[in-house]
C-alpha positions as a Markdown table, in Angstrom:
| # | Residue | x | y | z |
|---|---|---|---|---|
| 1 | Unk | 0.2 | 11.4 | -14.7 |
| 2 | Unk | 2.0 | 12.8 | -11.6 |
| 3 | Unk | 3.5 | 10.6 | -9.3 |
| 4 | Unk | 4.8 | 11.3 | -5.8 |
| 5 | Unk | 6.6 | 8.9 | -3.6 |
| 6 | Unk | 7.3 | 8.2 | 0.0 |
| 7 | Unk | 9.3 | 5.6 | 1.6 |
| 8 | Unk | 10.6 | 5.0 | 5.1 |
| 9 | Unk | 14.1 | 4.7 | 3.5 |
| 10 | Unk | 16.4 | 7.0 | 2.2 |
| 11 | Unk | 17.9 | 4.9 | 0.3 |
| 12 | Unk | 14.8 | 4.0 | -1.4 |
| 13 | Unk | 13.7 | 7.2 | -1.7 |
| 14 | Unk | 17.7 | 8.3 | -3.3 |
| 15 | Unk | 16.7 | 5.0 | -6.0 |
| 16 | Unk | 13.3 | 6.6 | -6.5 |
| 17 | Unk | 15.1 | 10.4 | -7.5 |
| 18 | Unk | 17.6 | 8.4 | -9.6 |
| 19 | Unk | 14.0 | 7.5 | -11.6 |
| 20 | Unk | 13.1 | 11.4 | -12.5 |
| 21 | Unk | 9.5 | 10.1 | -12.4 |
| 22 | Unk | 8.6 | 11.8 | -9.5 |
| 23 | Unk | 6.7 | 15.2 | -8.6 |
| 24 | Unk | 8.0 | 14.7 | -5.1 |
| 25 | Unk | 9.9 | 12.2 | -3.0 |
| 26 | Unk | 9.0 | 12.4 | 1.4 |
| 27 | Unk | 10.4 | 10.4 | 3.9 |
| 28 | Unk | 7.4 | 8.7 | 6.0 |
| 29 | Unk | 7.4 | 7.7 | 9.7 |
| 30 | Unk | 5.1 | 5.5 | 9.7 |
| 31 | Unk | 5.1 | 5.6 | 13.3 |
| 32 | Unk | 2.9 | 8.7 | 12.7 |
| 33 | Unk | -0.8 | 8.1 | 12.8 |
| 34 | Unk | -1.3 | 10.3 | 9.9 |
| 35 | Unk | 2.0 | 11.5 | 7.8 |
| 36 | Unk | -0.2 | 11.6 | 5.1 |
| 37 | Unk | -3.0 | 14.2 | 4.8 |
| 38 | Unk | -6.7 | 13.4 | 4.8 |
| 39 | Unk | -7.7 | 13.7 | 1.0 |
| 40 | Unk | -4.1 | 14.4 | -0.9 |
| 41 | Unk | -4.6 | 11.6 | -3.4 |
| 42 | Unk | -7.6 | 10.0 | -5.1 |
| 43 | Unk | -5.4 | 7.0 | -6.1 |
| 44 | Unk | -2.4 | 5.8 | -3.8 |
| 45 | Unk | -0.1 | 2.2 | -4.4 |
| 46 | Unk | 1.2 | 0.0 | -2.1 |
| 47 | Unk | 2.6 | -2.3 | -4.5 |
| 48 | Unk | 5.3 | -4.8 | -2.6 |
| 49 | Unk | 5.0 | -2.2 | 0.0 |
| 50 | Unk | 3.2 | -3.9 | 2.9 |
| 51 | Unk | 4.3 | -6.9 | 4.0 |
| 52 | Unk | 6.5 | -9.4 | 6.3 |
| 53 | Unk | 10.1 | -7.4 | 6.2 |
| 54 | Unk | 8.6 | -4.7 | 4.9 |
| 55 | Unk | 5.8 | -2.4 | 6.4 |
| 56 | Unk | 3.6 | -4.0 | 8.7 |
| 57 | Unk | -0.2 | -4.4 | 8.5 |
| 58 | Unk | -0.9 | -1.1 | 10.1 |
| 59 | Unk | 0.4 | 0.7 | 6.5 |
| 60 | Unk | -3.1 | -0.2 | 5.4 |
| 61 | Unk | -4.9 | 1.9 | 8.4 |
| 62 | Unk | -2.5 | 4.7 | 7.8 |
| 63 | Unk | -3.1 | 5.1 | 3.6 |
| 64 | Unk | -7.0 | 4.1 | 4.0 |
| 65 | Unk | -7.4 | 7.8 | 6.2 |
| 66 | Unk | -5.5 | 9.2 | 3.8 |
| 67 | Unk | -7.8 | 8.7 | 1.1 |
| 68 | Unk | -10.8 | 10.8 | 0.6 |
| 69 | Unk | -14.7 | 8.8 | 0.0 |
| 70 | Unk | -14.2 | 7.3 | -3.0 |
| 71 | Unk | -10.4 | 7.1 | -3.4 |
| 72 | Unk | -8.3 | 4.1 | -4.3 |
| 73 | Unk | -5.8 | 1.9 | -3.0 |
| 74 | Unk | -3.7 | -0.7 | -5.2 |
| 75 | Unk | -1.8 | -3.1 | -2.7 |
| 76 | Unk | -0.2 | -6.1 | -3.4 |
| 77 | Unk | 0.5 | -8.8 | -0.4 |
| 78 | Unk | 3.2 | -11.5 | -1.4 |
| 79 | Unk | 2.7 | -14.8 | -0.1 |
| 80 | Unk | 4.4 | -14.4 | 3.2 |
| 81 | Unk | 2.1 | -11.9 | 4.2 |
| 82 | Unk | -0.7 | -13.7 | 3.1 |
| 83 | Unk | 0.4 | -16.7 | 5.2 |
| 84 | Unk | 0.3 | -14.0 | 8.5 |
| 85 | Unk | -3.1 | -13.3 | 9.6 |
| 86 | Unk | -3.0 | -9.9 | 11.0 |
| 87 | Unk | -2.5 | -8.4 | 6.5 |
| 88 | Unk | -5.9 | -9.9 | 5.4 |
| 89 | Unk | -7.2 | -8.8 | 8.8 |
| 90 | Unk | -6.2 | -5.6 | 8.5 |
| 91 | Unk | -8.0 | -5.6 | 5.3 |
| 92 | Unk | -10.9 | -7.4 | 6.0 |
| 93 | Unk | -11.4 | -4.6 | 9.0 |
| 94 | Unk | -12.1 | -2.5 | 6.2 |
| 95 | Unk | -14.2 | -4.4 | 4.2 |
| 96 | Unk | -16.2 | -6.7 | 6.6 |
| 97 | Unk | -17.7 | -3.4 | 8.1 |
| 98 | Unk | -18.4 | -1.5 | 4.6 |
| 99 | Unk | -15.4 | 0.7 | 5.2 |
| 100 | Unk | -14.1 | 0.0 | 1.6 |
| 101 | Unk | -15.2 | -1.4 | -1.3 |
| 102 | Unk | -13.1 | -4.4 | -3.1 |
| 103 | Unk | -13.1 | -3.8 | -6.8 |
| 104 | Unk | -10.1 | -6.5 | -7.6 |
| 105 | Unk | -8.5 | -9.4 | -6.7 |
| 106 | Unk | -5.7 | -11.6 | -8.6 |
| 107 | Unk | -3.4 | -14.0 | -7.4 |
| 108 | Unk | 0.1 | -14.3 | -9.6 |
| 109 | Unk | 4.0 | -14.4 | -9.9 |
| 110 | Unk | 5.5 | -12.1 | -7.8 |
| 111 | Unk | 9.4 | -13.1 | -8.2 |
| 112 | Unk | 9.2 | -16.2 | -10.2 |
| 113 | Unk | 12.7 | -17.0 | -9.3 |
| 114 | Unk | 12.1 | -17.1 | -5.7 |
| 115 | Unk | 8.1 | -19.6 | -6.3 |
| 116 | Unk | 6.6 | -16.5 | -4.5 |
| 117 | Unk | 3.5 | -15.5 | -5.4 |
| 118 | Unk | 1.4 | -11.9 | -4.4 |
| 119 | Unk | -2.1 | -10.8 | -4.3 |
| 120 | Unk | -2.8 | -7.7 | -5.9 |
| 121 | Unk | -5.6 | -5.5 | -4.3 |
| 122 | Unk | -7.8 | -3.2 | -5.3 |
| 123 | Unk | -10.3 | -1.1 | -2.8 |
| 124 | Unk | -12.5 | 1.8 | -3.3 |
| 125 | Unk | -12.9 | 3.8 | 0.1 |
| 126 | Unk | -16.8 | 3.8 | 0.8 |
């Protein structure tokens, strides 16, 4: 398996190398419509990525292009995103219109210390 990462953080993105996991490790503006190019992954996470505090709702837009026909996106959105409107619309504006496909849904723990729960996500790009 090779796994890249991006963050908006460097500080992330210094924890990440401290990992050796990764292939690579990019810093993302994700105030650019497409930092990400059209196709480069057939699989990308978002996985207590998007949300409240954290990315907004327009991180979905901006890894859906990225993904070729076909691809997939594994997202989680804890529950104080899920309490916001504009995450499940931003998803929903993919599926309602037969944008993407959604293969999975669970509800679970997400920091059980903290009685916050997430929704994790998976969507096939149609």
């Amino acid at each position: 398996v090779t796994l890249d990462g991006m963050d908006p953080s460097h500080e992330m993105l210094d924890g990440a190398r401290r990992k050796a996991v990764y292939r690579n490790l990019t810093p993302i503006d994700l105030s650019d419509p497409a930092p990400i190019p059209a196709g480069a992954y057939q699989a990308i996470t978002c996985i207590g990525v998007i949300g409240t505090g954290a990315a907004p709702a327009s991180t979905l837009d901006l890894v859906m292009r990225a993904l070729p026909k076909g691809g997939l996106l594994g997202f989680s959105l804890n529950d104080h995103a899920l309490a916001d409107p504009q995450y499940e619309g931003a998803l929903n504006g993919w599926l309602d219109c037969g944008a993407a496909r959604l293969l999975f849904r669970e509800h679970g723990p997400h920091l059980p210390g903290q009685n916050i729960k997430s929704t994790v996500y998976i969507i096939e790009k149609a």
